[in-house]
Residue, then its C-alpha position, 0 to 999 in steps of 0.5 A: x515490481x510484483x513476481x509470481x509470488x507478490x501482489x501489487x495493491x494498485x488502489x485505496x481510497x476512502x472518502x474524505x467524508x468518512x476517513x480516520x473511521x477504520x475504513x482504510x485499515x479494514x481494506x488493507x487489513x482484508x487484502x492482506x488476508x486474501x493476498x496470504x490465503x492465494x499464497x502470495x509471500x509480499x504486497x507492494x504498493x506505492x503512494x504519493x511523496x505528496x502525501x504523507x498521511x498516506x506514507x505514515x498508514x503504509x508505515x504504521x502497517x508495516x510496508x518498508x520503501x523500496x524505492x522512488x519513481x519520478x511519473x511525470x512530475x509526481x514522485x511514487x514512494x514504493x513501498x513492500x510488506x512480507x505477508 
């Protein structure tokens, strides 16, 4: 989990209206900045081992699975990218 030095990005969503338009990526792309710019070394973040589109953008973005976590019946894929 997050240190002094990492950040955890807790939520992204975009709107099933306006998906595969950019949004997410400029979410992503502009917590990066701001993560690096208050000095932050690494962002985690976790996704849904049920959903996969969510697991290729992370992929695709450069985060690397750390680990796996059951939450109830849901298993969490986390997921680290050195800024």
């Amino acid at each position: 989990r997050p240190s002094a030095d990492q950040a955890e990005v807790k939520r992204m969503y975009v709107h099933p209206d306006v998906r595969r338009r950019g949004f997410g990526q400029a979410i992503l792309d502009a917590l990066e900045t701001k993560g690096w710019d208050l000095g932050y070394k690494a962002l985690h973040k976790d996704t849904s081992a049920r959903h996969p589109p969510a697991q290729r953008f992370h992929a695709k973005n450069g985060y690397a699975e750390t680990g796996r976590e059951k939450r109830g019946r849901s298993t969490l894929i986390l997921c680290e990218k050195q800024l």
